[in-house]
ZAZABA-514066 format. One record per residue (C-alpha): x, y, z. Coordinates in steps of 0.25 Angstrom, whole numbers, padded with zeros to 4 digits, always signed. Layout:
BEGIN
REC     px     py     pz
REC      X      Y      Z
...
REM end
This chain:
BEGIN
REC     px     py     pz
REC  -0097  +0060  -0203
REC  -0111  +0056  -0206
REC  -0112  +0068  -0218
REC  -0097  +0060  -0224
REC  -0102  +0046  -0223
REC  -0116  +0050  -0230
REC  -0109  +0055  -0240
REC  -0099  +0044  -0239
REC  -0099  +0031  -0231
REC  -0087  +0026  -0234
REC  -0080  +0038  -0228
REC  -0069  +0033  -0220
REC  -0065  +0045  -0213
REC  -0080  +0047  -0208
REC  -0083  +0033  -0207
REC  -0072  +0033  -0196
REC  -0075  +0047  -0189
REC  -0090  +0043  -0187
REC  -0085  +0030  -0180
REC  -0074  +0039  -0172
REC  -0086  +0048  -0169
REC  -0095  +0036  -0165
REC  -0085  +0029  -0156
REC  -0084  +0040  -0148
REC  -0099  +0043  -0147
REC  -0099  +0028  -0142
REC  -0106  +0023  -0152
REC  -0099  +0012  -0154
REC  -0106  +0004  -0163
REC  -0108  +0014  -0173
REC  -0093  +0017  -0171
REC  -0091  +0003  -0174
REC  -0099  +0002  -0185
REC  -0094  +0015  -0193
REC  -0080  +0009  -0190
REC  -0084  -0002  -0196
REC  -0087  +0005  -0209
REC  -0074  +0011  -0209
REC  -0067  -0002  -0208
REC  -0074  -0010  -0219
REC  -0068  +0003  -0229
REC  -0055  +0003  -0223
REC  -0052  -0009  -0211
REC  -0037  +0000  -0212
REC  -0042  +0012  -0208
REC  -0034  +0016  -0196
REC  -0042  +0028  -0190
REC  -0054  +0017  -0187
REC  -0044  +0007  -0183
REC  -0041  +0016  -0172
REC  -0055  +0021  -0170
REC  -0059  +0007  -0168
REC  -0048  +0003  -0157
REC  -0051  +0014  -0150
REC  -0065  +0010  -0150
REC  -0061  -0004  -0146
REC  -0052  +0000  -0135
REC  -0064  +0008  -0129
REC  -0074  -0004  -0130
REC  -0062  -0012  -0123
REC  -0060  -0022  -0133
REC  -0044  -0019  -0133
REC  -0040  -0031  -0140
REC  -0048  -0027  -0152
REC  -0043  -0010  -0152
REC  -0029  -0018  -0151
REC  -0030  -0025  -0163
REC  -0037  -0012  -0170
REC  -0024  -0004  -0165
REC  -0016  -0013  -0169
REC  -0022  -0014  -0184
REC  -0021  +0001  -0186
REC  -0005  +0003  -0180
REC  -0003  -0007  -0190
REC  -0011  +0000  -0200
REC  -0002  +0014  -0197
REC  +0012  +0008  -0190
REC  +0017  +0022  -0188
REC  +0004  +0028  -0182
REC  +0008  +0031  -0168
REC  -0006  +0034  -0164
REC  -0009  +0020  -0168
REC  +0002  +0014  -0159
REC  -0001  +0022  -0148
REC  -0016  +0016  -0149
REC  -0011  +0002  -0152
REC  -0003  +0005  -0137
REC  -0014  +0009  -0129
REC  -0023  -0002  -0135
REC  -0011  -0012  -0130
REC  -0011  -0006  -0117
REC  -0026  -0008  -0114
REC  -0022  -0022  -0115
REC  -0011  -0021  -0107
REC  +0000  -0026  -0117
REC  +0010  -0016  -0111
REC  +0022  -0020  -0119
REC  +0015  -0020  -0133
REC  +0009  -0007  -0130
REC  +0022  -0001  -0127
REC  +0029  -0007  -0139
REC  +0017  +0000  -0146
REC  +0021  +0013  -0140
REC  +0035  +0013  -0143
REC  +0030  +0011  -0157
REC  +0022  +0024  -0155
REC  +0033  +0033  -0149
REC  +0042  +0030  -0160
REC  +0032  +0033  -0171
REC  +0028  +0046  -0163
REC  +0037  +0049  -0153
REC  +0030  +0061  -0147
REC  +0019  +0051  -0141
REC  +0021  +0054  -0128
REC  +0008  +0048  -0124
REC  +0013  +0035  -0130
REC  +0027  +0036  -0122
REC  +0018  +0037  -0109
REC  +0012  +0025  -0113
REC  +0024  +0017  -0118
REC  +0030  +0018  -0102
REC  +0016  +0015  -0097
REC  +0016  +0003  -0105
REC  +0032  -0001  -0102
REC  +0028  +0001  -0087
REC  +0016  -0008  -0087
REC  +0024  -0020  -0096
REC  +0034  -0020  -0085
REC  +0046  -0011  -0091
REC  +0047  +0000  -0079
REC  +0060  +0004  -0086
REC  +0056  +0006  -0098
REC  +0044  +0013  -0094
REC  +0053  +0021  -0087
REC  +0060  +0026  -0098
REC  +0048  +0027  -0105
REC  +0042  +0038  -0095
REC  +0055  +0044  -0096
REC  +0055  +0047  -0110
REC  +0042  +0052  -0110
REC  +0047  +0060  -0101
REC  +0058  +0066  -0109
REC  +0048  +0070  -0117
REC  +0037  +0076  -0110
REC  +0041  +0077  -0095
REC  +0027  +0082  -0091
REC  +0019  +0071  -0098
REC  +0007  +0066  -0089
REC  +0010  +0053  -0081
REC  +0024  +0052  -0085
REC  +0031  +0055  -0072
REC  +0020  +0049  -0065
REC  +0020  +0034  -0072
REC  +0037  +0035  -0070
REC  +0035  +0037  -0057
REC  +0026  +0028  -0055
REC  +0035  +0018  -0064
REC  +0048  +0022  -0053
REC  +0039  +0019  -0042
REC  +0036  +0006  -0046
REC  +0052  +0002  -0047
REC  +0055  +0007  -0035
REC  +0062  +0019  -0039
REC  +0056  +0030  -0030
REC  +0066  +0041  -0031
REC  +0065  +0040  -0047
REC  +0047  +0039  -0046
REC  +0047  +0050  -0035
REC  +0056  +0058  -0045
REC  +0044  +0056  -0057
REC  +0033  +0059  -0049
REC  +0040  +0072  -0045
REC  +0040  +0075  -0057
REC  +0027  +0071  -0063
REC  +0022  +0081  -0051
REC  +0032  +0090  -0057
REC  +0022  +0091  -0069
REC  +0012  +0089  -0066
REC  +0008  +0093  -0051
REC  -0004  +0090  -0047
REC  -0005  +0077  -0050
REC  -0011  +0068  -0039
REC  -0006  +0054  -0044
REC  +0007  +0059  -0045
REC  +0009  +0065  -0030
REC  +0003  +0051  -0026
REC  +0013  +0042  -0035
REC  +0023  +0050  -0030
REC  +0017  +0048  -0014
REC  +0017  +0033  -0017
REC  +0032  +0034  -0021
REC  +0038  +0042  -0009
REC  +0031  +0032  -0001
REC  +0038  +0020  -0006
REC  +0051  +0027  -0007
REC  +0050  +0029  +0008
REC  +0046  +0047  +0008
REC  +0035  +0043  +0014
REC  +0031  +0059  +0020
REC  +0033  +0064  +0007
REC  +0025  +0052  +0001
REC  +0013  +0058  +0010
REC  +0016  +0073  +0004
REC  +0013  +0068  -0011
REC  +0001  +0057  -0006
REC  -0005  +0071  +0000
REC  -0004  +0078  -0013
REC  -0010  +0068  -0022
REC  -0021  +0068  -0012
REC  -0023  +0083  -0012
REC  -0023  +0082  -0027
REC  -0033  +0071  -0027
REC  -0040  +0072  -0015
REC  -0050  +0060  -0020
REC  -0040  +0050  -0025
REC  -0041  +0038  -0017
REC  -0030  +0032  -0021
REC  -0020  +0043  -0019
REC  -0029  +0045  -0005
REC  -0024  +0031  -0001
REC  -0009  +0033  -0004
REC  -0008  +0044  +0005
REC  -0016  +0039  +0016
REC  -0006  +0025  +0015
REC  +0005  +0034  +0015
REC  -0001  +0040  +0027
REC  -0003  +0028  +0034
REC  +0012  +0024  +0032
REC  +0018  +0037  +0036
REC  +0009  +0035  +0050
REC  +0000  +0046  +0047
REC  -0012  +0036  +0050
REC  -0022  +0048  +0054
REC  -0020  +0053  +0042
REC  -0020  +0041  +0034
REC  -0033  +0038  +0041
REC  -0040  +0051  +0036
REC  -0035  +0049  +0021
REC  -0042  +0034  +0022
REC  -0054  +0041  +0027
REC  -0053  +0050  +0016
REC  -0053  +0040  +0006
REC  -0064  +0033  +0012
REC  -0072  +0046  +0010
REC  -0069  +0045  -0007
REC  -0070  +0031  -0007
REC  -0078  +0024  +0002
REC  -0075  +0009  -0006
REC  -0060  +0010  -0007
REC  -0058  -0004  +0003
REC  -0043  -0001  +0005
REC  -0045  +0013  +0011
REC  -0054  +0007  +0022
REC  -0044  -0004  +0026
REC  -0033  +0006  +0026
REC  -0040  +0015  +0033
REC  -0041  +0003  +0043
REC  -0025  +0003  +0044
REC  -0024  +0016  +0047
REC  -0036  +0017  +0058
REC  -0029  +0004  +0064
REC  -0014  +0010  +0064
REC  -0022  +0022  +0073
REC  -0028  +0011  +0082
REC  -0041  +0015  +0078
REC  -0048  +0002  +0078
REC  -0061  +0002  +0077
REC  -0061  +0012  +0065
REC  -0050  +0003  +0057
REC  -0060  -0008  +0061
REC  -0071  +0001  +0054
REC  -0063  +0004  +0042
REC  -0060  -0011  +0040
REC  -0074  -0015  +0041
REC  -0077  -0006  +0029
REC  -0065  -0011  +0020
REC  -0071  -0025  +0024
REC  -0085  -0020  +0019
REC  -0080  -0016  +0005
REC  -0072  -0027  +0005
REC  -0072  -0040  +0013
REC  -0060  -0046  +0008
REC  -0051  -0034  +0008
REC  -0040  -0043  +0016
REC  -0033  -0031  +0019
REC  -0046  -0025  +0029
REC  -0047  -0040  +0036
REC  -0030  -0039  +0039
REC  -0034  -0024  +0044
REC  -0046  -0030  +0051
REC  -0037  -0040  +0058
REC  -0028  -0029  +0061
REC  -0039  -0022  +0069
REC  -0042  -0035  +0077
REC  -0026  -0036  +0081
REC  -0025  -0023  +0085
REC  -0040  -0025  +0093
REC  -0033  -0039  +0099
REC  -0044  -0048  +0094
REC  -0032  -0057  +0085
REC  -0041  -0067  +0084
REC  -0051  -0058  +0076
REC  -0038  -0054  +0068
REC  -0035  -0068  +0064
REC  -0048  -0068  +0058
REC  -0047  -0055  +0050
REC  -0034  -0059  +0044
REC  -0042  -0072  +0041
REC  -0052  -0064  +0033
REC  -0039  -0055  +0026
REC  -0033  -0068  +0020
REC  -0046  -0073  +0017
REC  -0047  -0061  +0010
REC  -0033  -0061  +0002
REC  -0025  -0072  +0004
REC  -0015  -0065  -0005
REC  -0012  -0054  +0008
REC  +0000  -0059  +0017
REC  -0006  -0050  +0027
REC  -0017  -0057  +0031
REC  -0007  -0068  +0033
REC  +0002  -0062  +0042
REC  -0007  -0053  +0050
REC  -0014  -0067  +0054
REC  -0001  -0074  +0056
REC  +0000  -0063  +0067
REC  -0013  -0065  +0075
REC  -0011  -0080  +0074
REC  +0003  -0079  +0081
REC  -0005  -0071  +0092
REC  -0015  -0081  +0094
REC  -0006  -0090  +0098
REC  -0006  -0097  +0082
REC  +0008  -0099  +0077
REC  +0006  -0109  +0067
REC  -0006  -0102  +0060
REC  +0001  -0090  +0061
REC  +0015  -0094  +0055
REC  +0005  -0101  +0045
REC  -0002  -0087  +0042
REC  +0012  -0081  +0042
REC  +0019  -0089  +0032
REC  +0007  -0086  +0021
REC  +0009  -0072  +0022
REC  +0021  -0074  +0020
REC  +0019  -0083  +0008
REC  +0010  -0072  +0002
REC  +0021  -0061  +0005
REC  +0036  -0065  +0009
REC  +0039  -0052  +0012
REC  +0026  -0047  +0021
REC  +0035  -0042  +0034
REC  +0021  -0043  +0043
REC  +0022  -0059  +0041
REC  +0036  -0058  +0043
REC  +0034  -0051  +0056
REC  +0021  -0062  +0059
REC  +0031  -0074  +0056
REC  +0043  -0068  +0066
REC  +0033  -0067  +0077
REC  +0027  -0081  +0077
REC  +0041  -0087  +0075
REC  +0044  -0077  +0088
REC  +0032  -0085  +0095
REC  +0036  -0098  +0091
REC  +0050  -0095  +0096
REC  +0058  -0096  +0083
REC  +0064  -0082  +0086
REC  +0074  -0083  +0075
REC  +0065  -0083  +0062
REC  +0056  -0074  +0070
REC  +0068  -0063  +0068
REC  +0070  -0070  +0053
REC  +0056  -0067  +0051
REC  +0055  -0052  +0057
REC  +0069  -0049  +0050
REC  +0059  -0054  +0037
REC  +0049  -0044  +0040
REC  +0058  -0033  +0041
REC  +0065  -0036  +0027
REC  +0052  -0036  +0022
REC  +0047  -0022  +0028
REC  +0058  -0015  +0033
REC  +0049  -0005  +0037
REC  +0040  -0012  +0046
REC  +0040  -0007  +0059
REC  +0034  -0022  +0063
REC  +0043  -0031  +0057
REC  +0055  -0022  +0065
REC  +0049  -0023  +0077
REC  +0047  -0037  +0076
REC  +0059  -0042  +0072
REC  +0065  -0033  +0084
REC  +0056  -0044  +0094
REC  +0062  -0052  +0086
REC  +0075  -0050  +0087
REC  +0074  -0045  +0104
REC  +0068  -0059  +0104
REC  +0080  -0063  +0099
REC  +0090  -0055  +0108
REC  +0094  -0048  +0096
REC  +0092  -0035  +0105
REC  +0102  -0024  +0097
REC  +0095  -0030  +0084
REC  +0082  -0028  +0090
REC  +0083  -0014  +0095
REC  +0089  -0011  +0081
REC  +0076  -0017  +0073
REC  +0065  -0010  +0085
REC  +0071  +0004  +0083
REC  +0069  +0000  +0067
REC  +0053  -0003  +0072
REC  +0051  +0009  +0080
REC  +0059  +0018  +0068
REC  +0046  +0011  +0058
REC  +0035  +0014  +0066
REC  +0035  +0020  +0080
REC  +0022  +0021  +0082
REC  +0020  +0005  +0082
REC  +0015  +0000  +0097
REC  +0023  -0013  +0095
REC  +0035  -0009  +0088
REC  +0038  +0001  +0101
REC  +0033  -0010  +0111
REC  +0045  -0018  +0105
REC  +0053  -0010  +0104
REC  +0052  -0008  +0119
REC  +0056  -0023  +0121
REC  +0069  -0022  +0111
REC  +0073  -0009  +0119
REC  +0070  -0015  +0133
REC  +0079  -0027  +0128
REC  +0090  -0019  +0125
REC  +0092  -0011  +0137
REC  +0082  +0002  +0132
REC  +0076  +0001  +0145
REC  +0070  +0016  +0144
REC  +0066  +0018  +0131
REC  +0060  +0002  +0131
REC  +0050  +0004  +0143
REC  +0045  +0018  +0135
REC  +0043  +0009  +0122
REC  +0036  +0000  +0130
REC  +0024  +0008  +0132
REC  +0021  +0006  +0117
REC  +0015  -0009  +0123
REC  +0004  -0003  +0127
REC  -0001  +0001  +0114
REC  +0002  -0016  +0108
REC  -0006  -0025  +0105
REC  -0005  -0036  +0117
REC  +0002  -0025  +0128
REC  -0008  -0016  +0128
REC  -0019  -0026  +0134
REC  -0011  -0026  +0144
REC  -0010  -0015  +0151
REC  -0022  -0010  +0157
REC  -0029  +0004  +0155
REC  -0028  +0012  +0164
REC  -0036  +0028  +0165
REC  -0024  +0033  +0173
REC  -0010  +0039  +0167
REC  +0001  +0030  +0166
REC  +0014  +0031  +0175
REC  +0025  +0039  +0169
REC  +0035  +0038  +0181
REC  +0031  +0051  +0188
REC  +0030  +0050  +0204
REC  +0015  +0048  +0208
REC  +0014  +0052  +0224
REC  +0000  +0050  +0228
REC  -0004  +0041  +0215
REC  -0002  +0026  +0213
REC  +0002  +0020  +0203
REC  -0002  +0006  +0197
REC  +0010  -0001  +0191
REC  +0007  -0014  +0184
REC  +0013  -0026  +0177
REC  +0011  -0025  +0162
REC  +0019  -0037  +0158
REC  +0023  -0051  +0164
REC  +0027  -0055  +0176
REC  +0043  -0054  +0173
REC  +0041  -0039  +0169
REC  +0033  -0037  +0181
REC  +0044  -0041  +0190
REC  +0055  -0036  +0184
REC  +0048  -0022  +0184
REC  +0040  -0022  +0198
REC  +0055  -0019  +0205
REC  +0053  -0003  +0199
REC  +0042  -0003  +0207
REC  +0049  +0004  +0219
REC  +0055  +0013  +0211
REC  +0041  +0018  +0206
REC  +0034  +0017  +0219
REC  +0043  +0029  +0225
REC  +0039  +0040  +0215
REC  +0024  +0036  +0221
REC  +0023  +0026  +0231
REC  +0008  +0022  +0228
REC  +0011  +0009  +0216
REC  +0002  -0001  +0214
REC  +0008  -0014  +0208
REC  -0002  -0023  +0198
REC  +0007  -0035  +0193
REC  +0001  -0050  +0188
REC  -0005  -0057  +0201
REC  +0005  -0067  +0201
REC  +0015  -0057  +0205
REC  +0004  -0050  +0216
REM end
């Protein structure tokens, strides 16, 4: 170039190759200056029009590349090139609709541009137009069933409407093409889950992960997954994991928390709290895990103060509302806690734990019909809460509505089995209706609730199991109220002659 321009400075051709050549050395302003040259010659020449707009767009000065891009289509209306130049320079400004007009524009001049087809239903699906964007995947498609990111963005499209069997069809077959892709065995993860294949959902999460053993964000999907499916251990060792990779990431230390707190391993969940609160101290989401851990350690008081600290945090999160509505109502606070009750549900109409929180106040002030109206809310609002279920089964037995409640308990128990509370309810609806058998076996899960098991003291030997116990004695004593103790002290001879030897410990009113 320097041999031409001695010889001719006013050589266009050159002029513009040296400033291409310039650019992409990032020598700007030499870029810019021999551009200039070429433009005070020919202020028409295309080829430095484009040069110039890509130069802008690089420097981020997208307004000014637009307007470059603009000048040269017009320059060359049937340039396709130039439209599809004059589209990405649209994009970067996200005006989605004008870019995908401009695409069009493109596809008809040229319609082998595949590239620009993939970027037309990019552009339809970000203006808001899934079924156009649709189609537009589809014709691409038709064209080129293997193209990169095609199956993969209609999937991704699909999931977004709900349409699962349609997304999990795509991805299946974007894994069809191309097999090994990570992002593709998570997308398609994300959409089993949400369609209800949750064990399937965990095959795929586990292959992404193989694939990309370092990805954080995959490594997060699978161990949520995880945690939903009750495979908390294993959740818990995918968190860790993460924590390894990424020391910083907030959300996978308060997750963590979750898990270690659904295991009852306090002081660990404590531990991982404190470091979410250390990298951030108004992550609302730890101080509602951090009120958690106090419920479950019975200090409520300490609770209130945490979910204080959450909403000072995020007054947006209808959690923090509702989780304090609750403790309020245990301390004995009804109007504060109705307060704290109906601004979650302000924030969110449909949050079932509120709901759950509302119908248990109302239950304490008495008014056991909205209590049922409100538990019937919370399980319109998660169906699959095993809470909400149990709830409203209290509820309902509260309400003598005993076939009902059984119905609604089995529901609970079918949702999560493993849930203390849920079981120690169930035990009451069972009881109520007659299940004298099965009702006194649920009612060991008391033991493991919040509440009962203060109540009964530790002891080092075994407990009871009904054998005879000639030459032992046995301790028998009153776990409940006086009514319970003297409705159940007349067994009492009955279990004296499989060993003789009882000792009785009842309330010393009853001595």
């Amino acid at each position: 170039c320097d041999d031409i321009l001695i010889a001719r400075p006013d050589h266009i051709p050159a002029l513009h190759l040296a400033s291409v050549i310039a650019f992409s050395a990032n020598r700007m302003a030499e870029g810019a200056e021999l551009i200039g040259r070429v433009f005070d010659l020919d202020p028409d020449y295309v080829p430095a029009l484009v040069t110039l707009g890509d130069a802008l767009a690089v420097k981020g000065e997208r307004d000014a590349a637009l307007a470059v891009f603009q000048r040269a289509a017009t320059l060359r209306p049937r340039d396709a090139g130039l439209h599809v130049k004059l589209g990405a320079a649209l994009v970067d400004l996200m005006r989605f609709a004008d870019a995908a007009s401009v695409y069009r524009h493109a596809i008809e001049l040229n319609p082998n541009l595949t590239r620009s087809r993939f970027n037309l239903a990019i552009c339809l699906a970000a203006d808001g137009q899934p079924a156009d964007a649709e189609k537009a995947y589809r014709d691409l498609i038709t064209r080129d069933p293997a193209y990169p990111g095609a199956w993969r963005n209609l999937g991704n499209l699909l999931v977004e409407q709900r349409k699962f069997d349609d997304a999990i069809a795509a991805y299946r077959q974007a894994l069809a093409c191309h097999s090994d892709d990570p992002e593709v065995y998570g997308a398609l993860g994300t959409a089993l889950r949400r369609h209800g294949k949750l064990n399937e959902a965990l095959d795929h999460y586990g292959r992404a992960t193989e694939l990309a053993p370092n990805d954080t964000a995959a490594l997060r999907q699978f161990a949520l997954a995880l945690h939903e499916a009750r495979r908390v251990e294993d959740a818990v060792r995918i968190y860790r994991q993460v924590t390894m990779i990424d020391p910083t990431d907030v959300t996978i230390h308060n997750n963590l928390c979750a898990c270690l707190c659904d295991l009852a391993r306090l002081d660990e969940a404590a531990a991982a709290c404190e470091r979410a609160l250390a990298l951030d101290p108004v992550y609302a989401k730890a101080h509602i895990n951090r009120g958690a851990i106090f419920e479950r350690k019975n200090d409520t008081e300490a609770a209130v103060a945490a979910y204080r600290s959450a909403i000072a945090a995020d007054p947006s999160d209808a959690g923090g509302y509702s989780n304090l509505a609750g403790c309020l109502c245990e301390l004995g606070q009804p109007d504060e806690a109705m307060d704290a009750c109906e601004r979650a549900l302000l924030l969110d109409a449909n949050y079932a734990p509120a709901h759950t929180n509302l119908g248990v106040i109302l239950d304490a002030q008495g008014k056991f019909e909205d209590a049922v109206t409100a538990h019937r809310r919370a399980v319109a609002a998660d169906s699959a809460s095993a809470k909400a279920h149990s709830s409203l089964a209290v509820a309902l037995r509260v309400m003598g509505a005993l076939d009902e409640s059984l119905a609604v308990s089995h529901r609970a128990v079918a949702l999560d089995p493993d849930d203390p509370q849920v079981r120690f309810n169930h035990a009451h609806v069972l009881l109520m209706n007659g299940h004298l058998a099965s009702g006194f076996e649920e009612f060991r899960w008391g033991k493991k609730c919040k509440g009962w098991s203060e109540s009964y003291p530790a002891f080092a030997e075994a407990e009871w199991q009904g054998e005879a116990f000639a030459g032992r004695t046995l301790l028998l004593y009153a776990e409940a109220g006086l009514g319970d103790t003297l409705q159940f002290v007349r067994y009492l001879p009955m279990v004296a002659e499989r060993g003789r030897s009882v000792v009785l410990q009842v309330q010393p009113s009853l001595v």
